[in-house]
C-alpha positions as CSV (number, residue, x, y, z in Angstrom):
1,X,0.7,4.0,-15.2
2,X,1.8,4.8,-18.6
3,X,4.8,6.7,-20.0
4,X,3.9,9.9,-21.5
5,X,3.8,10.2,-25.4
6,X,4.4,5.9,-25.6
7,X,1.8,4.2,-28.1
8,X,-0.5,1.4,-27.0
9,X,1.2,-1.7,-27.3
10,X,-0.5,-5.2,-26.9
11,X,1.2,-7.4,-24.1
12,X,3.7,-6.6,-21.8
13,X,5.8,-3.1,-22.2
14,X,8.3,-1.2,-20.7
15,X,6.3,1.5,-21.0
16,X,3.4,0.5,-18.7
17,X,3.6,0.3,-14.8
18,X,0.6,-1.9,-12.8
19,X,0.9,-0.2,-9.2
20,X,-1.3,-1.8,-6.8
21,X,-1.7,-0.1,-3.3
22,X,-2.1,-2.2,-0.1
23,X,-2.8,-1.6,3.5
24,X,-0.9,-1.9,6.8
25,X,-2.3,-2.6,9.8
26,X,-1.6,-4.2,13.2
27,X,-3.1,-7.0,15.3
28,X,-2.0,-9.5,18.3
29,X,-1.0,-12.9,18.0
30,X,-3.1,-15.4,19.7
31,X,-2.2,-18.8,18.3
32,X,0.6,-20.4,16.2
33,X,-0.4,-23.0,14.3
34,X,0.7,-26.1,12.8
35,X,2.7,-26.3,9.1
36,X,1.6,-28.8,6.3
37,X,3.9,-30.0,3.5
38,X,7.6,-28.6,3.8
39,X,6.4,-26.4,7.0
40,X,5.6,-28.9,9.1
41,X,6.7,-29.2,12.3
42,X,7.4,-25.5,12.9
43,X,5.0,-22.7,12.2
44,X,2.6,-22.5,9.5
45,X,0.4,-19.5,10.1
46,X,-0.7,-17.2,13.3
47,X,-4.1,-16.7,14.9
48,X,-4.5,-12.7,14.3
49,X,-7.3,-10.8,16.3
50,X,-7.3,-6.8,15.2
51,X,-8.4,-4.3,17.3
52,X,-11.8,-4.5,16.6
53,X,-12.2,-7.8,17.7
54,X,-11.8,-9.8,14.0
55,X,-9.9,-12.6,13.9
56,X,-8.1,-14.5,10.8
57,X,-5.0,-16.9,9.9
58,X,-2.0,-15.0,8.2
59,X,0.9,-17.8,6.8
60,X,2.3,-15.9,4.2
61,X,5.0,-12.9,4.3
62,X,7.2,-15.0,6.6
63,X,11.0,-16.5,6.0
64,X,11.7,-19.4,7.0
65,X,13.9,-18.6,10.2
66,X,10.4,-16.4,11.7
67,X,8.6,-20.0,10.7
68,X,11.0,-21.8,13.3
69,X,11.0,-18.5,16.2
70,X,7.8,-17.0,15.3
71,X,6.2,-13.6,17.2
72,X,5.2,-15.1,21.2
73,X,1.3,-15.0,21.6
74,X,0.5,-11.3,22.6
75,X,2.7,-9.8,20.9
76,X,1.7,-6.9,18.5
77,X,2.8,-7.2,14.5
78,X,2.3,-5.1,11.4
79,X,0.9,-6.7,8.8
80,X,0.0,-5.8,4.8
81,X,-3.1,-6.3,3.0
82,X,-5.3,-5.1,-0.1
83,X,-8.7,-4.1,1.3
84,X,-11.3,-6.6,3.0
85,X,-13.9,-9.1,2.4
86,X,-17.4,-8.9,3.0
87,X,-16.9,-10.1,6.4
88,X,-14.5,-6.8,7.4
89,X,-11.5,-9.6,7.0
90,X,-8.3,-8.6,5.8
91,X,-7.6,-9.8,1.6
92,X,-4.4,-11.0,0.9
93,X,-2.7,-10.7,4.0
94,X,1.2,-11.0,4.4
95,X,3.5,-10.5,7.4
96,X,5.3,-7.4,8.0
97,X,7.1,-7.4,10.9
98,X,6.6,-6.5,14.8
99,X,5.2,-3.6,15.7
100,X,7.3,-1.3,17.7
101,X,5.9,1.4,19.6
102,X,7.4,5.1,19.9
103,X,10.3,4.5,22.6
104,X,11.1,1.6,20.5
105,X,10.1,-1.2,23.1
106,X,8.4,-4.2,21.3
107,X,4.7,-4.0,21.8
108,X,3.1,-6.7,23.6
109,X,-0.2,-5.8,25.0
110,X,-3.1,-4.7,23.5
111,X,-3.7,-1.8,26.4
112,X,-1.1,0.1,26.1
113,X,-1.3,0.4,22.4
114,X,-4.7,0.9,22.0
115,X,-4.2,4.1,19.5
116,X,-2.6,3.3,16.5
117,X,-0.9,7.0,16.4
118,X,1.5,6.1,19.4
119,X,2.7,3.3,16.7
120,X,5.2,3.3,14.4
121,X,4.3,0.3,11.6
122,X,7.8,-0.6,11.1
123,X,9.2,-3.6,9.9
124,X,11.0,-5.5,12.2
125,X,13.4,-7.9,10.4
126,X,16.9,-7.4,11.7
127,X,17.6,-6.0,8.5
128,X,15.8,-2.5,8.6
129,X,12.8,-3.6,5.6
């Protein structure tokens, strides 16, 4: 995005924005697995099947006190991504939090959430992100 009525400027400006939109989604955990380098011994990325059946590995998004008491397998999260791969995989794929359904009850089977309206994608940090 540009400011209205700036001039073209080469490198970076104040007057330029990059805005990059992204997707949230949810899925159930179905496997922690192990950390390499300064993760090991705790969590270094979760085993996510989505609804439709795709599975993939999501390690990045989380701090380091999810890494040592990360989501229980079956349990539903939010995650965000920027589009898919040829293979219908989520791109770039960060944690978000746990998804909580509408009378606020962490989620953590697949059948009882199995519309994505009765959902609210909220972030689940003990914070309020």
């Amino acid at each position: 995005l540009r400011k209205p009525g700036s001039q073209y400027k080469a490198g970076r400006s104040a007057n330029l924005l990059k805005v990059k939109s992204f997707q949230e989604n949810v899925g159930t955990v179905i496997q922690h697995l192990p950390g390499k380098g300064r993760n090991q011994g705790r969590m270094g990325s979760l085993l996510i099947e989505m609804d439709n059946g795709i599975r993939f590995r999501l390690g990045g998004g989380f701090k380091d006190a999810e890494r040592e008491n990360p989501p229980a397998p079956g349990t539903r999260i939010v995650f965000k991504h920027y589009g898919y791969t040829k293979t219908n995989k989520p791109k770039k794929v960060s944690f978000s939090g746990k998804a909580i359904n509408m009378k606020g009850r962490h989620s953590k089977n697949k059948s009882s959430n199995q519309k994505n309206s009765k959902l609210y994608l909220k972030r689940y940090r003990g914070q309020g992100r």
